[in-house]
C-alpha positions, 0 to 999 in steps of 0.5 A: 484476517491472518497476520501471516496476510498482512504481513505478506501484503505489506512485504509485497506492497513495498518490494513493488514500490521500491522496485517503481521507485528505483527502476521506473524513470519518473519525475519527482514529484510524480514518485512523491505522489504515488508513494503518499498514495500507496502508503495513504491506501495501506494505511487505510487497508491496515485500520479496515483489517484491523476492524478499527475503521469501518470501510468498505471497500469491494476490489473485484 
């Protein structure tokens, strides 16, 4: 996978995320949860891009 893709997917990622994050009225503890569940997703993303982990994951 090209760096230049994962850079782009993590740019993204975040813009989105601080924009749910400041313009989207939400409890607390609801932002908390989402924000661990995309980073835990990211995360696990970036070690299957990686080829450290092997996941497989199909989005369609």
């Amino acid at each position: 996978m090209p760096i230049i893709t994962v850079i782009v997917v993590l740019v993204v990622v975040g813009l989105v995320l601080y924009l749910v994050n400041n313009y989207i009225p939400m409890a607390r503890p609801v932002k908390t949860v989402l924000n661990v569940v995309v980073v835990l997703m990211l995360c696990l993303w970036l070690l299957n891009a990686f080829g450290i982990v092997n996941i497989p994951i199909r989005l369609r």
